[in-house]
N, C-alpha and C positions, 0 to 999 in steps of 0.2 A: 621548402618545408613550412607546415602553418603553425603557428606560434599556437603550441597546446593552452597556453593558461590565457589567451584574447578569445580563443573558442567559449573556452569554459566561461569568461565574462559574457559573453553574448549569450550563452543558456540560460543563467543567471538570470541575466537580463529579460529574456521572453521570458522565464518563468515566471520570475517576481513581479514585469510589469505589464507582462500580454498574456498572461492566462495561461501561457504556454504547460506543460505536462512533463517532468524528467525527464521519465522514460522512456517515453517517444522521442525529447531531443537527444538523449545521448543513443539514440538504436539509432537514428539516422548518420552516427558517426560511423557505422559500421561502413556505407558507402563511400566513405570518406577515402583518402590516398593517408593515411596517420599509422602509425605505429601502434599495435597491441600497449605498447608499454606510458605511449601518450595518451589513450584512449581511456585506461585506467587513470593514471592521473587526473585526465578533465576530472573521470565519474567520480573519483575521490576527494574533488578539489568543490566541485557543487555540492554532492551528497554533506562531505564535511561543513562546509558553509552554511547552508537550509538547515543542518542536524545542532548549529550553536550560536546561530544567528543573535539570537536575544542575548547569549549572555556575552557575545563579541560586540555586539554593540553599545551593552551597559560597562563595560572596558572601555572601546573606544568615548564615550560619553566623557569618561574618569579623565583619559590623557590628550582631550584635545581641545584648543582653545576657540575654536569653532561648535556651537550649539549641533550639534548631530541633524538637525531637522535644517539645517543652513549649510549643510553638507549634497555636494549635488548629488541625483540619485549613484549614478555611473562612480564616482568619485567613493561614495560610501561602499559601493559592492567591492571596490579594487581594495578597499580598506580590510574587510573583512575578509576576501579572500587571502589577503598578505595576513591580518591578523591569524586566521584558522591556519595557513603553513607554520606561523613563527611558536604559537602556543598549544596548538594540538597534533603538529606533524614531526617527526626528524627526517624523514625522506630527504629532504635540501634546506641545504645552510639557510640558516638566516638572512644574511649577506644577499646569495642571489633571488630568496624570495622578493628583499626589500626592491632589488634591481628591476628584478621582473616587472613588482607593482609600479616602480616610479616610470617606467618607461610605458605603460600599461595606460599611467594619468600623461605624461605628455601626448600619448596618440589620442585619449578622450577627452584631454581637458587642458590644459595652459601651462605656462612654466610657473607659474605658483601653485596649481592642484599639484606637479608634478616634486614640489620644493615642501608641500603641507602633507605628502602620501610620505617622502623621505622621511621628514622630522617626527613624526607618529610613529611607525612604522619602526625605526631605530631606538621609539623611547619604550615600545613595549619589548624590543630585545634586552633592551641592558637589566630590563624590573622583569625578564620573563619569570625570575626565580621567586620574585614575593608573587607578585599577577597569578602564578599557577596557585597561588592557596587560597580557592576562591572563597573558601569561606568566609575568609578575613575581610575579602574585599566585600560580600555578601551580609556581612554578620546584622549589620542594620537592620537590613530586612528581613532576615531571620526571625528574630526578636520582634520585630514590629507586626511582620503576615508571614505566615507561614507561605499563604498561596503564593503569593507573588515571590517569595524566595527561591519555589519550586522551579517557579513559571520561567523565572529567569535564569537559574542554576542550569535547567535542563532544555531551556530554548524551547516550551510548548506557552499556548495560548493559555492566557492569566483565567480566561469562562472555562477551558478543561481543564486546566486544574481544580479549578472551585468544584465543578460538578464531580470527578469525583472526588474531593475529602468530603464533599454530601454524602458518600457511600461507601467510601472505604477507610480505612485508618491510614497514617502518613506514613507509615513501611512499606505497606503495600501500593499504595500511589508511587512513591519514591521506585520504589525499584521498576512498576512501569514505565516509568520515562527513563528509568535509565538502560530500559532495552529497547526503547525506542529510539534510543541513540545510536544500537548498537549496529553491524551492517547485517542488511535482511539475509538468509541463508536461502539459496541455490538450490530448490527445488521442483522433481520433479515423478507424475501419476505414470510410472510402469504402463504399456497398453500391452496388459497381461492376458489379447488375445496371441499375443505373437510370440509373448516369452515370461516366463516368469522373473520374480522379483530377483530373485537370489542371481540365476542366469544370466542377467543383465547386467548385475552391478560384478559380477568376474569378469563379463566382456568391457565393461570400461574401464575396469581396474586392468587389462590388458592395454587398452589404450594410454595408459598412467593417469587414469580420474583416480579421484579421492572418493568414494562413493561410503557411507554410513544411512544406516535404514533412519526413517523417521522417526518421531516419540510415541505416535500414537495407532496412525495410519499404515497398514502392512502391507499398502501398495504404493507406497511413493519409497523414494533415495532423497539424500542430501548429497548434491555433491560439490565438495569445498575447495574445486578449481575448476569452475567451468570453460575458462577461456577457448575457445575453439570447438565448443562440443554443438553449434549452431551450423556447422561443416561436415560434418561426420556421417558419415551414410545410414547410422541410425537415429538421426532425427528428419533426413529427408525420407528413407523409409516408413517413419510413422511410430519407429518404439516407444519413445515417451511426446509426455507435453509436460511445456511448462508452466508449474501450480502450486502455491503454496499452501502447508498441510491446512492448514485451518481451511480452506476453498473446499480441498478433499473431502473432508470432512462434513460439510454442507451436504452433500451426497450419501456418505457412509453413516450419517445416524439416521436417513429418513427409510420411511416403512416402504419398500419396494415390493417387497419378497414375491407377493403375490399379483404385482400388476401387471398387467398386459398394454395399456393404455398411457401413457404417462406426457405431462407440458412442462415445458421451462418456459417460462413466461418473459421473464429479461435475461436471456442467454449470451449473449453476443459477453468475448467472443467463441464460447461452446464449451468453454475447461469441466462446467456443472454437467452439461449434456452429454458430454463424453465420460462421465464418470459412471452419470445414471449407465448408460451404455453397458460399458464393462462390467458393469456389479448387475445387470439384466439383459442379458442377452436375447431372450424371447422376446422382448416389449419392444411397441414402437411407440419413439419418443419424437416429439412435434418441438422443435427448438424456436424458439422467435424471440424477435427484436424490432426496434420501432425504425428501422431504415435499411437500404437497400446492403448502406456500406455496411455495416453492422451482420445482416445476414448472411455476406458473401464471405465476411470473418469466421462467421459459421460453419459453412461452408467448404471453407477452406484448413479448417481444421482435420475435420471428419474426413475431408479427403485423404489428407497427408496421414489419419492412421486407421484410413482404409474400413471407418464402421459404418456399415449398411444399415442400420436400424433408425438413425436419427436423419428429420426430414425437416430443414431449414423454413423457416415461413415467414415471411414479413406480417407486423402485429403490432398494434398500438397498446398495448397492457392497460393503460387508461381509461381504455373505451370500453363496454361488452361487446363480444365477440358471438352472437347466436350459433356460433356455429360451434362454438366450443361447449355452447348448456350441457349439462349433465353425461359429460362423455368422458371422462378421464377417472381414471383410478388414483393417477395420483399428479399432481401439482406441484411444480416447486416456483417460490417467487425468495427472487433472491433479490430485493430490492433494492433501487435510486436507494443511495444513502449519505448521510456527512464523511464515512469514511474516514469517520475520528480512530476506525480501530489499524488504519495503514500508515500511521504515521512513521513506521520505522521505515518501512519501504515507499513509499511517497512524502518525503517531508513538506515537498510544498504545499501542501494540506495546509498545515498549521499557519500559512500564509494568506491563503486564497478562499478558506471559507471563515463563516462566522458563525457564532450561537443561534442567531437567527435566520440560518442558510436552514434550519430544523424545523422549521414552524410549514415553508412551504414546500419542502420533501416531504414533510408528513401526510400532507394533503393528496399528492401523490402517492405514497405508501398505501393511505385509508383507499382510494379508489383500486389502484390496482390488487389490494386483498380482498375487499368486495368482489369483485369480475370473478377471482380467482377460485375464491368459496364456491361462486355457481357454475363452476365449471366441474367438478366433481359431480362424480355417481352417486348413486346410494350409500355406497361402500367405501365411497374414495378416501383420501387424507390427502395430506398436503404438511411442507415443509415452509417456513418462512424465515428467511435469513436477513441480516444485514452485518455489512463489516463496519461495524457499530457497537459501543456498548451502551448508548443512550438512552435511557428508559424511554423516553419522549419518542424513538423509533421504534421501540421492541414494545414492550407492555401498553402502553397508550393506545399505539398501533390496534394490536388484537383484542385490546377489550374493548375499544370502542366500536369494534366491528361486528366480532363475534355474537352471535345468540347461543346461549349457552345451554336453551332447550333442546338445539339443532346438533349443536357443536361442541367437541372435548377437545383439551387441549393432552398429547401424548406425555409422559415426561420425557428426558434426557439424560440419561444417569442423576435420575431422582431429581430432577430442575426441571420446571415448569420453562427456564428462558437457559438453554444452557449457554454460557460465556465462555468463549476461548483467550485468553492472553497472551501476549511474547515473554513476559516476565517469568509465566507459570507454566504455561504449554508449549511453549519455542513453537509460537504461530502465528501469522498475524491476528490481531482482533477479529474475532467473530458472534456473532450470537445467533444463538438456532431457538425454534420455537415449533414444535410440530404440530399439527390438527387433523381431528376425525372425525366424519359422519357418525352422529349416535346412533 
């Protein structure tokens, strides 16, 4: 049997120090020979770690007599992973977390890591009960910065905080990070050529899903036990995919009604293309991405829910494309982005990029909205998203592009940039920005 919590250190570990992706490491567990029930744990044991990272480490800081940065890498994750079971879990004792970790540092490190992970480890059990009132332990830097009280309280980057209390008041920051913490919900877009909304979620309620409609979107489910539902003859069929409302949504406020013509410009891997799809049946929709593997993700989507309309193409978005001038009714660019607005469901975001990961996304942004503009008819419009709430990608983006002789910008229920949040919307981050031929 494989030791579930040495898995979950080696994810960890790519993630934090090889660029590695969650997501993708914990879907490769599914080939694995592991237990549903171990399989969770790993997901809960990483997600929960990346989700409190900073303020487990400003603990550990407090109870160890080793400087944190003189802590070996491997050494400090087995730390935080043992700290995240003892003060944010009750799943398992104290007792065998501590076990687990110590033996965790003798396989990675020596009989002193293994003797320095016990004696830490044991002293935030016995103080779990003051340690849990972080304020206390916090209070300093309350008083002194707000930001970094935040930063640290809720385990995000000290520049995201700052940018938004530039924009928003501390209620409303505060309660964003604190749904950023919370676990992403389990959604997914109906392909309501084959069944309706309602239809569907009484046949998985036959199966014993937990199925509830979404908040905004009246073709997607939540549903709040998916375990197994990656096996089931209606997802090899093609009835749903999986998408989070706010993605949905990228789709459902743009001006289609009337297009015949229609590009997703960075598609991969097709959740936007398949949406335009279903909300336009008549139109044919040109999906592309800048690489093979990417297009056959495309691909391979549309196969599995069987929609004829959408036609895969390999595409540099960067570059112009002559062949795309003035042929499209409508345009959607759902751009390269910092991805500040998925922190709840990618944490290692808050790890792996930086404020200045924004300066040369942008630069890509500006080029690929340019191409994008002249790829539009006379008539055409076009949708501009990113799961972003950045002004630096949204606003900056389109005015500096835009000619405003040429070009209107549509509203969004009365917003020039409309914003979606997990705090306010139960969605990931998004922001939509629409535009039209005058």
């Amino acid at each position: 049997m494989k030791n579930s919590r040495k898995l979950a250190l080696l994810i960890l570990n790519r993630v934090l120090n090889e660029g590695a992706f969650l997501n993708e490491e914990l879907n490769i567990l599914k080939n694995e020979d592991i237990s549903i029930k171990d399989k969770n744990l790993i997901s809960n044991l990483t997600k929960g770690t990346l989700k409190n990272k900073l303020l487990i480490d400003h603990i550990i800081k407090k109870y160890s007599k080793i400087r944190i940065k003189k802590i070996h890498t491997v050494i400090l994750m087995i730390l935080e992973m043992g700290a995240y079971q003892i003060l944010f879990t009750d799943r398992v004792p104290d007792y065998s977390s501590i076990n687990e970790s110590v033996n965790l540092a003798k396989e990675f490190g020596n009989r002193g890591s293994a003797g320095f992970v016990n004696a830490l480890l044991r002293n935030l059990s016995a103080n779990k009960e003051d340690i849990l009132k972080f304020d206390f332990y916090l209070n300093e830097l309350k008083t002194k910065n707000i930001a970094e009280y935040l930063s640290v309280k809720y385990s995000h980057p000290l520049f995201f905080v700052e940018s938004l209390l530039k924009k928003y008041d501390v209620k409303f920051v505060e309660e964003l990070l604190i749904s950023n913490n919370e676990e992403a919900p389990f959604e997914i877009r109906v392909n309501t050529d084959k069944i309706s909304v309602d239809n569907f979620a009484e046949k998985l309620g036959k199966l014993n899903y937990k199925c509830e409609k979404t908040k905004i979107s009246k073709n997607a489910l939540k549903i709040k036990n998916p375990d197994g539902i990656f096996d089931t003859k209606f997802y090899r069929d093609g009835y749903f995919y999986v998408q989070d409302e706010g993605s949905i949504l990228v789709s459902e406020n743009s001006n289609i009604r009337e297009c015949k013509t229609l590009l997703d410009l960075c598609a991969a891997p097709g959740g936007k293309s398949i949406n335009l799809s279903l909300l336009s049946k008549s139109s044919d929709i040109i999906s592309c991405d800048i690489s093979n593997y990417k297009v056959n993700l495309i691909r391979e989507n549309i196969q599995r829910l069987g929609l004829k309309n959408i036609f895969p193409r390999k595409n540099d978005a960067t570059k112009l494309n002559d062949k795309f001038v003035n042929k499209f009714d409508f345009v959607l660019v759902d751009a390269p982005c910092s991805g500040f607005g998925l922190y709840r469901r990618k944490p290692e975001i808050r790890y792996n990029r930086e404020y200045n990961d924004i300066k040369s996304l942008q630069e890509i942004q500006i080029k690929i909205l340019v191409n994008a503009l002249n790829y539009l008819n006379e008539k055409g419009n076009l949708t501009y998203s990113t799961c972003t709430w950045s002004e630096e990608e949204n606003e900056h983006v389109v005015n500096s592009v835009i000619d405003y002789d040429k070009f209107e910008i549509i509203k969004t229920d009365g917003e020039n940039f409309k914003r979606y949040y997990p705090s306010k919307d139960g969605t990931d981050g998004f922001t939509i920005c629409r535009i039209k031929r005058k």
